[in-house]
N, CA and C atoms as an extended XYZ file, in Angstrom:
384
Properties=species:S:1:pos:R:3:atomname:S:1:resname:S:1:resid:I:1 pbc="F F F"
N         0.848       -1.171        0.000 N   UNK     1
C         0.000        0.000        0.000 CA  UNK     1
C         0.899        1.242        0.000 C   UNK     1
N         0.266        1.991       -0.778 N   UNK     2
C         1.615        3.311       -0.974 CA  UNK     2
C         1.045        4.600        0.681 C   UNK     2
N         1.957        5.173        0.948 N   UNK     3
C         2.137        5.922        1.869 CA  UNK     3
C         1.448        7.272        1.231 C   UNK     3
N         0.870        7.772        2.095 N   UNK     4
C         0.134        8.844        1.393 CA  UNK     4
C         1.101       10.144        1.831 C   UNK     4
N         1.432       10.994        1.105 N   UNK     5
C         2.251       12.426        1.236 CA  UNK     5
C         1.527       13.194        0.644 C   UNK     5
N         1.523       15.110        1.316 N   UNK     6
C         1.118       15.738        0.300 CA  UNK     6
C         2.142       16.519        0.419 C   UNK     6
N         1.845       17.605       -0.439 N   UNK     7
C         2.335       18.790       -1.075 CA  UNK     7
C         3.660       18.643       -2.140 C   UNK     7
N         3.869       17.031       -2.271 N   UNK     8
C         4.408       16.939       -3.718 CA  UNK     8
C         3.392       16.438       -4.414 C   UNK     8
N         3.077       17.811       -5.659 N   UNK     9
C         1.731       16.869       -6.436 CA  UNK     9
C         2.667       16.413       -7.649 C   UNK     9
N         1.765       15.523       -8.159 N   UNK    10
C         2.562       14.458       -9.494 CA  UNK    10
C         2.538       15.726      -10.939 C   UNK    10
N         3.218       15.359      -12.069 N   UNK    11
C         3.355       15.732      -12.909 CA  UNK    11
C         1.965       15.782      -13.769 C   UNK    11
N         1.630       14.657      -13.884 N   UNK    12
C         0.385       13.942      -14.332 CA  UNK    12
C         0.080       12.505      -13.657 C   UNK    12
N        -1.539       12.504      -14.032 N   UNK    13
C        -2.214       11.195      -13.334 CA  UNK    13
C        -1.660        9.977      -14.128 C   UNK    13
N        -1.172        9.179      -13.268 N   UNK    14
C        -1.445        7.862      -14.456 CA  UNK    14
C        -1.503        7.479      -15.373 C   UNK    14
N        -1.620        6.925      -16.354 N   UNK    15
C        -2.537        6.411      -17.871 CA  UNK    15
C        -3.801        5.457      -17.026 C   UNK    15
N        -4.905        5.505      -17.974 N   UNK    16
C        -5.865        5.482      -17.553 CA  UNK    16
C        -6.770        5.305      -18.208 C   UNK    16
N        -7.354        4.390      -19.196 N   UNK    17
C        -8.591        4.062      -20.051 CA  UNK    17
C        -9.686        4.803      -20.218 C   UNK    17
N        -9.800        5.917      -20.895 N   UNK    18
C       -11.134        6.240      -21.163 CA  UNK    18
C       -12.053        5.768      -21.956 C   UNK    18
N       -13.508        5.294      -21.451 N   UNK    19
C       -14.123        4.593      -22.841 CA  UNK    19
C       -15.306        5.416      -22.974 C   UNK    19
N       -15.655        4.837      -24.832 N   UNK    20
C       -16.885        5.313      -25.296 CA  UNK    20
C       -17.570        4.765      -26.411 C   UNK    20
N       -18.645        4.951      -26.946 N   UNK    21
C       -19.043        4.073      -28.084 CA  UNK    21
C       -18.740        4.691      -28.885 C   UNK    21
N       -18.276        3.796      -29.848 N   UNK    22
C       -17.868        4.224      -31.071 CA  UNK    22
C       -19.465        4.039      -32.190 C   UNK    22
N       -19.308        4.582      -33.315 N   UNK    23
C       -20.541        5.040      -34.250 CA  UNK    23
C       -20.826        3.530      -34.795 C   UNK    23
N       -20.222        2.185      -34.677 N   UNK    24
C       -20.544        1.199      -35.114 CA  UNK    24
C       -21.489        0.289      -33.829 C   UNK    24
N       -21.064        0.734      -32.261 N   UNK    25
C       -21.970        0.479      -31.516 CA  UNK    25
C       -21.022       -0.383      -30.828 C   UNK    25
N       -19.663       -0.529      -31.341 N   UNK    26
C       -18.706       -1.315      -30.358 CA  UNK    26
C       -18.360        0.053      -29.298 C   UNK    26
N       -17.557       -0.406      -28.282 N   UNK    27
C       -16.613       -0.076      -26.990 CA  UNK    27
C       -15.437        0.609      -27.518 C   UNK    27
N       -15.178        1.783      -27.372 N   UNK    28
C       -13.619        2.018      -28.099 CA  UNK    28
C       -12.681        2.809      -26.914 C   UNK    28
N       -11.979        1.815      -26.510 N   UNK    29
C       -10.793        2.679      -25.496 CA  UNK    29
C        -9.651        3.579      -25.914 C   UNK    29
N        -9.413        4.361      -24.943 N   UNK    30
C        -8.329        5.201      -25.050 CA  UNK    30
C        -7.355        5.234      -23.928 C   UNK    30
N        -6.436        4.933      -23.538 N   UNK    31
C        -5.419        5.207      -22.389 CA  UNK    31
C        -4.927        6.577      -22.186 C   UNK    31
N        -5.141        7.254      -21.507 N   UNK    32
C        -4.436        8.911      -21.613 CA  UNK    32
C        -3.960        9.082      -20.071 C   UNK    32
N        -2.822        9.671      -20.505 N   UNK    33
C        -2.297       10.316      -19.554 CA  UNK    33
C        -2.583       11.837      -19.420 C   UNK    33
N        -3.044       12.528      -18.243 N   UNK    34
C        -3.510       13.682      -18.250 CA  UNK    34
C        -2.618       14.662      -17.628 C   UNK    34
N        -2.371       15.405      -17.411 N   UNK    35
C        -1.459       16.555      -16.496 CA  UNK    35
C        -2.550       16.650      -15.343 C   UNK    35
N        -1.579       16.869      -14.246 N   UNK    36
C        -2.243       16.685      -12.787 CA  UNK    36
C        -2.729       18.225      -12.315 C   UNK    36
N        -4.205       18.275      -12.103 N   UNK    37
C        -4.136       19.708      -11.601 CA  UNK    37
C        -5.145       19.455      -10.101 C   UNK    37
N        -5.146       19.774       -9.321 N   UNK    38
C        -6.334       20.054       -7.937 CA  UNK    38
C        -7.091       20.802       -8.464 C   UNK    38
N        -7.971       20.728       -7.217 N   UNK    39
C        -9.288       21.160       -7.894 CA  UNK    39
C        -9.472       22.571       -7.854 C   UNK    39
N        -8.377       23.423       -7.098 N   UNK    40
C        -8.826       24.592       -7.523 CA  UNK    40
C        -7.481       25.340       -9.109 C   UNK    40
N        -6.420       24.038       -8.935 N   UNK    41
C        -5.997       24.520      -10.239 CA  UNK    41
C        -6.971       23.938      -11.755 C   UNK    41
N        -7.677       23.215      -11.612 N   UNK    42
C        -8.974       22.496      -12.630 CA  UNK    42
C        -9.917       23.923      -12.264 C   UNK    42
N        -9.882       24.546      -11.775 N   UNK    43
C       -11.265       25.309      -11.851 CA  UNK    43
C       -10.701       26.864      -12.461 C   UNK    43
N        -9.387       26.548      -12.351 N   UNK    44
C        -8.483       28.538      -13.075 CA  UNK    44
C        -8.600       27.786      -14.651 C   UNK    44
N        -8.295       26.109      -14.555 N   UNK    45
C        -8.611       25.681      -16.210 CA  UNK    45
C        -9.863       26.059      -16.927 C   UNK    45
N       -10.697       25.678      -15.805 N   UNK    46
C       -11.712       25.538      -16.791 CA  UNK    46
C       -12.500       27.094      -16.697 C   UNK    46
N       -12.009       28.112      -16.090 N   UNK    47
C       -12.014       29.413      -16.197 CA  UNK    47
C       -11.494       30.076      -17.191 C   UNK    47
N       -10.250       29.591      -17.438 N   UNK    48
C        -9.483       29.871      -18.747 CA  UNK    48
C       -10.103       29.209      -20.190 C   UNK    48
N       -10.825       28.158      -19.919 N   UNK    49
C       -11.371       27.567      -21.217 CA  UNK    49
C       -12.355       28.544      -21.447 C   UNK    49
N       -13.299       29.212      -20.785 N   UNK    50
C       -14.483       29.992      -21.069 CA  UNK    50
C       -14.231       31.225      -21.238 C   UNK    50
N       -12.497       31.697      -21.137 N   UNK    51
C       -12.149       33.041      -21.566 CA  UNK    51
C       -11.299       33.171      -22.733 C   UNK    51
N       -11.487       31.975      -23.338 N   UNK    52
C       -10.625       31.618      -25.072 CA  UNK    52
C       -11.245       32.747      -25.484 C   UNK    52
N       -11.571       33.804      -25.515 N   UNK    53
C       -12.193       35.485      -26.431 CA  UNK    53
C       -13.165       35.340      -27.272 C   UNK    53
N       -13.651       35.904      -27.924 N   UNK    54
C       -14.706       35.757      -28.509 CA  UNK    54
C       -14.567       34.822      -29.717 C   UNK    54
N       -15.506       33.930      -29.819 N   UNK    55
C       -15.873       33.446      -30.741 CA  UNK    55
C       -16.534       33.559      -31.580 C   UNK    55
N       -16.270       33.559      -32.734 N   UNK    56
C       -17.073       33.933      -34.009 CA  UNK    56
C       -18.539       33.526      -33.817 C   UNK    56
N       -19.680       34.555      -34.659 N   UNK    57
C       -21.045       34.414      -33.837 CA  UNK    57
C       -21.118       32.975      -35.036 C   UNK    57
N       -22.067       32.185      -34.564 N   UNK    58
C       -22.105       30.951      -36.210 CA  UNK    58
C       -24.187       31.646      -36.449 C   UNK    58
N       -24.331       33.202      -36.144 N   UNK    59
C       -25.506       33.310      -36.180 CA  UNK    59
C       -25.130       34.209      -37.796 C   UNK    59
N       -25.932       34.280      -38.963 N   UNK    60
C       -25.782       34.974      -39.925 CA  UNK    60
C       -27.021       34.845      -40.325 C   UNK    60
N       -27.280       36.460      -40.766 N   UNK    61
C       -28.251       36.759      -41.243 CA  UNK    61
C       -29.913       36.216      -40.647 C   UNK    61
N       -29.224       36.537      -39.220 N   UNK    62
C       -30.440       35.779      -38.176 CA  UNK    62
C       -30.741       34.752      -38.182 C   UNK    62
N       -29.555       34.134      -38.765 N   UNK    63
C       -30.111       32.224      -38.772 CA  UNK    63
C       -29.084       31.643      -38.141 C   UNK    63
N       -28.954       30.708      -37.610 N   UNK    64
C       -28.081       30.255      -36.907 CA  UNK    64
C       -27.070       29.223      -37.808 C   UNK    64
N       -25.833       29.084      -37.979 N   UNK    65
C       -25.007       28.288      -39.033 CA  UNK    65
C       -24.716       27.356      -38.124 C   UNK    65
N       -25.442       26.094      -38.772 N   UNK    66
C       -24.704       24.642      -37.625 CA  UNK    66
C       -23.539       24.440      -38.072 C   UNK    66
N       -23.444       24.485      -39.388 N   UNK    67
C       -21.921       23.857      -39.594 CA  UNK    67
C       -20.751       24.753      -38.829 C   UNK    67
N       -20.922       26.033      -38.544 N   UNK    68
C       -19.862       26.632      -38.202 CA  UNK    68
C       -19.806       26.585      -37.128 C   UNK    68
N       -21.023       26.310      -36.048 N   UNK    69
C       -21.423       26.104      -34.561 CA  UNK    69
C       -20.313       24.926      -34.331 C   UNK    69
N       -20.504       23.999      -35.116 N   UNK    70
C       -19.997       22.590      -34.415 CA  UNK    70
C       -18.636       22.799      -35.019 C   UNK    70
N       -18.463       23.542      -36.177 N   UNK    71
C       -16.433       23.593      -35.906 CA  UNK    71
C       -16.095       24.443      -34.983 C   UNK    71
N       -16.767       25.882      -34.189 N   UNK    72
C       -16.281       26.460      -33.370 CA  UNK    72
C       -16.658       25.334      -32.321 C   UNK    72
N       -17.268       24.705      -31.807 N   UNK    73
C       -17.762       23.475      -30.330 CA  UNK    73
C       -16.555       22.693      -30.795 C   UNK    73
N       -15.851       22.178      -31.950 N   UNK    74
C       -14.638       21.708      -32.554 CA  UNK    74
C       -13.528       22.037      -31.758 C   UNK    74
N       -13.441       22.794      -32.395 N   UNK    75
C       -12.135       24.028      -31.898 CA  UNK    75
C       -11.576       24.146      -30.495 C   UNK    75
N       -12.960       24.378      -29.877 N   UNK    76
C       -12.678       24.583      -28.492 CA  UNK    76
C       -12.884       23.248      -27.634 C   UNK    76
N       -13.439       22.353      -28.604 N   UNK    77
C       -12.833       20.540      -27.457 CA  UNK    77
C       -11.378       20.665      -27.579 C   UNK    77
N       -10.968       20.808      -28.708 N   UNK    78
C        -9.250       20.519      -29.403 CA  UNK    78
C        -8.855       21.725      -28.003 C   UNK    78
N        -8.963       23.152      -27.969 N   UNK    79
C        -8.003       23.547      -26.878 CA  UNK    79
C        -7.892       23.021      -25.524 C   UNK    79
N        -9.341       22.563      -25.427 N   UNK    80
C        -9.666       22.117      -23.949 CA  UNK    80
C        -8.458       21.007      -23.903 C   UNK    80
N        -8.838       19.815      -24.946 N   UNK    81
C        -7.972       19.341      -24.982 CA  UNK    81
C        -6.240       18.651      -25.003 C   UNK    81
N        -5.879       20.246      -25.669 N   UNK    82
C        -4.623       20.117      -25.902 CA  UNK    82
C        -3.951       21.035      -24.424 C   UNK    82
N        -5.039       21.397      -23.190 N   UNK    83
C        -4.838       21.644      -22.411 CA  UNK    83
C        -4.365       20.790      -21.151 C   UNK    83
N        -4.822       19.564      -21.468 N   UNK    84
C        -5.119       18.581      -20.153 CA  UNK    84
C        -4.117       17.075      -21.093 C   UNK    84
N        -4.586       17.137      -22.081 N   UNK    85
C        -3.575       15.474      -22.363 CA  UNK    85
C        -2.200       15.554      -22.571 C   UNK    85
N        -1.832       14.910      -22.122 N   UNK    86
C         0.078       14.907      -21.802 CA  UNK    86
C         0.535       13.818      -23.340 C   UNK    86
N        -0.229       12.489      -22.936 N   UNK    87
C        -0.142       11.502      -23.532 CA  UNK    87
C        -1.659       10.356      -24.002 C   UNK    87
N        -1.093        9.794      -25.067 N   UNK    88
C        -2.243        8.797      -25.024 CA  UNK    88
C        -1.519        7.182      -26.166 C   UNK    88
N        -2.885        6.720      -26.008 N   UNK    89
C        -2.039        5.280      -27.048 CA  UNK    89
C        -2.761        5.021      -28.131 C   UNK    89
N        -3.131        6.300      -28.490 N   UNK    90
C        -3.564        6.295      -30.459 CA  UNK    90
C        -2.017        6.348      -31.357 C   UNK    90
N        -2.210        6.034      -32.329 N   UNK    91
C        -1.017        6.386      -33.957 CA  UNK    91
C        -1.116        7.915      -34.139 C   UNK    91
N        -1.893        8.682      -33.599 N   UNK    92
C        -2.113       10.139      -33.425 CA  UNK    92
C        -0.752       11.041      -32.992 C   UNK    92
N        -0.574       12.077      -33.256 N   UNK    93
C        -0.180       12.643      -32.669 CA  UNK    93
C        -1.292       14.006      -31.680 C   UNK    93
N        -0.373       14.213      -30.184 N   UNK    94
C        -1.531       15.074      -29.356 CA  UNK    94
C        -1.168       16.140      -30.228 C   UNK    94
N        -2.068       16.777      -30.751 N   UNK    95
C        -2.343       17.900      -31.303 CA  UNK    95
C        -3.750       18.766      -31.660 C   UNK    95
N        -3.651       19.740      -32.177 N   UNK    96
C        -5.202       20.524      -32.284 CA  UNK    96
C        -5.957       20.036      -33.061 C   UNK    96
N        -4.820       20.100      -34.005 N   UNK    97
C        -5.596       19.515      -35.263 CA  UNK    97
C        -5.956       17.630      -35.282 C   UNK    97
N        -5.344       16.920      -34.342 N   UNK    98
C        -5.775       15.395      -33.977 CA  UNK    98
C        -7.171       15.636      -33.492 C   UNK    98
N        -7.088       16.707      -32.636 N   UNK    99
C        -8.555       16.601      -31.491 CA  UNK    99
C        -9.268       17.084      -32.364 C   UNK    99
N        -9.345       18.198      -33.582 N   UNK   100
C       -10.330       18.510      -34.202 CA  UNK   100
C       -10.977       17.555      -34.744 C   UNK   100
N       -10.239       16.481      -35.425 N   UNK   101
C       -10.822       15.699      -36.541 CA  UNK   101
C       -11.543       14.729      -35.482 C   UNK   101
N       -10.821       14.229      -34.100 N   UNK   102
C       -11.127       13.708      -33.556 CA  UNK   102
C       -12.833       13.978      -32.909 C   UNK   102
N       -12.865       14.953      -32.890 N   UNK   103
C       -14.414       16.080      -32.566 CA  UNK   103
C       -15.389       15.843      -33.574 C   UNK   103
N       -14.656       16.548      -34.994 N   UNK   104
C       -15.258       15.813      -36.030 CA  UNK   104
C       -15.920       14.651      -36.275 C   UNK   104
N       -15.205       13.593      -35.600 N   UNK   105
C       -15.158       12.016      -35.918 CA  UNK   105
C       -15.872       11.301      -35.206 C   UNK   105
N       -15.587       11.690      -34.135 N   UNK   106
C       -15.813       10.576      -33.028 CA  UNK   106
C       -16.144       11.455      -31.491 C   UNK   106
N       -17.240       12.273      -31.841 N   UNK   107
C       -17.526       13.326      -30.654 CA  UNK   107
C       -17.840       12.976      -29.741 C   UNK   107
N       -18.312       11.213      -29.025 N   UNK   108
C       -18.486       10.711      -27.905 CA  UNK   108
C       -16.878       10.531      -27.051 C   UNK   108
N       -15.525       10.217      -27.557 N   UNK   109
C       -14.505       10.237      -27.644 CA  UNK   109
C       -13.912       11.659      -27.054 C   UNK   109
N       -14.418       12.459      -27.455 N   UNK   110
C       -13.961       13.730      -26.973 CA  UNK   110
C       -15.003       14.532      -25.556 C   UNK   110
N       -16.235       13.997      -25.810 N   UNK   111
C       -17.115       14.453      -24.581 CA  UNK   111
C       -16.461       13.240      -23.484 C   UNK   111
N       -16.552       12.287      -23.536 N   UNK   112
C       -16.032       11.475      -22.513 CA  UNK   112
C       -14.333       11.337      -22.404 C   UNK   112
N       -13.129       11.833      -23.163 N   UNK   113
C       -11.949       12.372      -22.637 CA  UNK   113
C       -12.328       13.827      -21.371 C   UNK   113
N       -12.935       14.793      -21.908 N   UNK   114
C       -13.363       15.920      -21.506 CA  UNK   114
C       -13.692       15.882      -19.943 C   UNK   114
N       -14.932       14.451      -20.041 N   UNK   115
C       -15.667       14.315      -18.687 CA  UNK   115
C       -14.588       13.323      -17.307 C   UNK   115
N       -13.619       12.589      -18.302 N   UNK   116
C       -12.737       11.606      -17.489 CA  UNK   116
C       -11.478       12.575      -16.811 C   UNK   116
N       -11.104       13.791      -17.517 N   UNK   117
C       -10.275       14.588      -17.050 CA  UNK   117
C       -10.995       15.216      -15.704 C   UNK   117
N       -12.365       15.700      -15.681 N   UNK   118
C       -12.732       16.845      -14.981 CA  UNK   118
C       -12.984       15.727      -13.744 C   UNK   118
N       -13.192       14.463      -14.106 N   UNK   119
C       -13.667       13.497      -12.674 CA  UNK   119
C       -12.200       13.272      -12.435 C   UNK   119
N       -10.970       12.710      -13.083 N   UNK   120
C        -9.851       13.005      -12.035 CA  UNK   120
C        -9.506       14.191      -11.326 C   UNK   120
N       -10.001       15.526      -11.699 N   UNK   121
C        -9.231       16.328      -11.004 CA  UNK   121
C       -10.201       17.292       -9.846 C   UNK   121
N       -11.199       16.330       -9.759 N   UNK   122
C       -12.625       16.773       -8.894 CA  UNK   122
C       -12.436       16.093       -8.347 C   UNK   122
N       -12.819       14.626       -8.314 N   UNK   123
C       -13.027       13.575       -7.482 CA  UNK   123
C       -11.536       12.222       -7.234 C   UNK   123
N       -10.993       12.323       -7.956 N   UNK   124
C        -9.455       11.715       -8.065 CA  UNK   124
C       -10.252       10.005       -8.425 C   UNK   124
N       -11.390       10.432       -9.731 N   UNK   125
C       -11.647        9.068      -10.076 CA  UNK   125
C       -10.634        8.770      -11.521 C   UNK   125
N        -9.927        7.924      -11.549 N   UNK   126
C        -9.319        7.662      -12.601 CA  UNK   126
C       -10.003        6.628      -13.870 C   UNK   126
N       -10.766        6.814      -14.712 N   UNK   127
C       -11.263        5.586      -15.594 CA  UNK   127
C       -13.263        6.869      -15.537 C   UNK   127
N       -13.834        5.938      -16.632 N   UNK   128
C       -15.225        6.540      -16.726 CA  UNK   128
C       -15.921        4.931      -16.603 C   UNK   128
């Protein structure tokens, strides 16, 4: 059993399986390693995620543009993202443009990376 210490916090959590369904209706895992934050450094994050500046309106000509809605909701999984993953065990490289397509692609994948980060650094649950 490991000895519990504080006030050295870790670099990052673990690796750690995140899962989700994939669009064929199978199970699709991910292992990620996340950067370690407490919960009140997770809460200056996710303060900082909601002050990325303005975002382009996706409203034109009083109509609302989905396509541009869901590449800006895109965009800003990929920063969230490229905020919190250290590592993972895709052929990917971590990048903006990985998480975009990844958003693009496979948006259960990115809502449940999203939700597995905010439960390690709330609740110190590792896995969804």
């Amino acid at each position: 059993m490991a000895k519990i210490t504080l006030g050295k916090k870790p670099e990052t959590f673990v690796p750690f399986p995140v899962k989700f369904k994939l669009p064929t209706g199978e199970e699709g895992v991910v292992n990620v390693t996340y950067k370690y934050r407490d919960r009140e450094e997770f809460g200056a994050f996710q303060n900082s995620m909601l002050n990325l500046g303005d975002a382009v309106s996706a409203i034109k000509d009083g109509k609302l543009d989905h396509a541009l809605m869901y590449k800006q909701v895109g965009a800003g999984n990929a920063q969230y993202l490229m905020g919190c993953v250290v590592a993972w065990d895709l052929d990917f490289p971590v990048s903006v443009e990985t998480f975009e397509q990844l958003a693009r692609e496979l948006p259960a994948a990115v809502i449940a990376m999203s939700q597995a980060y905010g439960l390690a650094c709330t609740e110190g649950r590792l896995g969804n």
